[in-house]
N, C-alpha and C positions, 0 to 999 in steps of 0.2 A: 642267768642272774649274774650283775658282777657284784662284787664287791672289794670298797676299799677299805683296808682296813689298816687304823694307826692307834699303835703302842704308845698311851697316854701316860701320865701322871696325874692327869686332869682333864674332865672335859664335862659340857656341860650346854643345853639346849634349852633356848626359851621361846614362848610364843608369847605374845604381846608385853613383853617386859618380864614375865613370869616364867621364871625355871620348871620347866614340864619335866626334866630329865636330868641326873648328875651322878658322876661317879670321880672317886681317886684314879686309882692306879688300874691298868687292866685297857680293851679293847674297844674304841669308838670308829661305827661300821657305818659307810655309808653302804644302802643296799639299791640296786639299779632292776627290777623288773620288767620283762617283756614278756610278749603273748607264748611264747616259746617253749617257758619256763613250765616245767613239771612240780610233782611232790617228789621228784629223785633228784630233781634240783635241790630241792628244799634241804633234804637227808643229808646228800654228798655237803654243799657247803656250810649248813651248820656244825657238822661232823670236822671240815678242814678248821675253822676258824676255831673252834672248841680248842684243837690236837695243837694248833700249829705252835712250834716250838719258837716262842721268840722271845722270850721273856730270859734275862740272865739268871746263871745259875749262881754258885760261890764263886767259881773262877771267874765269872765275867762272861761267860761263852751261854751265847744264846739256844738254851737247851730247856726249858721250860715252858709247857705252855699254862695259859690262864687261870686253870684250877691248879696247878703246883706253885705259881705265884700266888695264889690268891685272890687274884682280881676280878671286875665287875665287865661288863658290856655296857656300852649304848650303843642302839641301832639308830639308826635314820635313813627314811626312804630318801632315795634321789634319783629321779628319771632321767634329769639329766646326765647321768653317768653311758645312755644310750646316743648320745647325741653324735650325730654322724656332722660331719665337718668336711665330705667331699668338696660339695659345690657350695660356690659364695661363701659369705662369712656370715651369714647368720644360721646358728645348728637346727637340724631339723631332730625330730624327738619323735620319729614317725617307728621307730620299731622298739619304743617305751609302752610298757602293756597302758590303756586305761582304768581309772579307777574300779572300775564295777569287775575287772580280771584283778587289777594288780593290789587292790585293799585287802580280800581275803587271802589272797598268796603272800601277802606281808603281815597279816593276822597269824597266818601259820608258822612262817619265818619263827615271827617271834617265840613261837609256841616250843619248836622244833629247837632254838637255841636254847630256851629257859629247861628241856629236858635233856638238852646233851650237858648244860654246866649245873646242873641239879640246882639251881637258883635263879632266882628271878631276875631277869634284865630289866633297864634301862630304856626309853624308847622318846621318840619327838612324838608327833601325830603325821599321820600321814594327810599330804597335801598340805598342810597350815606351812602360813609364810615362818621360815623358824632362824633366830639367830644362832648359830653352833660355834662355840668356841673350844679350843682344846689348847694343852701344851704336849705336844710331841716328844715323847722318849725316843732319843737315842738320836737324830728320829729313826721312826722304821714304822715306813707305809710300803704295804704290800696290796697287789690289785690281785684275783683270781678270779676268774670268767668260769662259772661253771660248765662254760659250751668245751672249754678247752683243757676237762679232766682227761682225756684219752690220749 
């Protein structure tokens, strides 16, 4: 699984004109799934993005993470976050899971984050054409590959 994740003050996803999704302050995640991906996927990266200290503390120093800020998640799937750019210039999306693996592995995602931040997330739908908009804190986009915990 990757994911990218950016430290919002705002973000917010729609599908046909209609906001499916929104939050202030806190974590807007795109999530990238392949056939690969486990439920120790699932554990480890919800567990990192929960933990992750990025949020400032009183001094200013990035020592907080989400629930000591206080803030929300959205997720949003994105397959293209798989896309290999070796050859040619158009990406191939050949080692992105398909839907019938990667909907319930991102049904779970969600599961697995709303029990590590004791609250309910945020979410697009997966595959729907979606407009996402945010405003970047800080900024601070962090990418983590679960293949590359070790």
């Amino acid at each position: 699984m990757i994911a990218v994740i950016q430290r919002v003050s705002e973000s917010a996803v729609k599908i046909d004109g209609v906001i499916k999704g929104q939050i202030s302050l806190g974590l807007m995640v795109l999530l990238g799934i392949e056939d690969a991906d486990t439920n120790e996927d699932i554990e480890w990266l919800s567990k990192k993005i929960v933990n992750l200290r990025i949020f400032p503390d009183e001094n200013g120093v990035m020592n907080k993470n989400i629930q000591d800020a206080g803030g929300d998640i959205l997720l949003i799937s994105q397959f293209t976050l798989h896309a290999s750019t070796k050859k040619g210039n158009r990406p191939s999306y050949i080692k992105a899971a398909k839907p019938d693996f990667a909907i319930p592995m991102y049904e779970k995602f969600i599961l697995a984050l709303e029990q590590e931040l004791d609250k309910k997330i945020e979410t697009g739908e997966f595959g729907a054409d979606m407009k996402v908009s945010l405003v970047n804190d800080g900024p601070v986009t962090i990418i983590i590959d679960s293949k590359n915990r070790v």
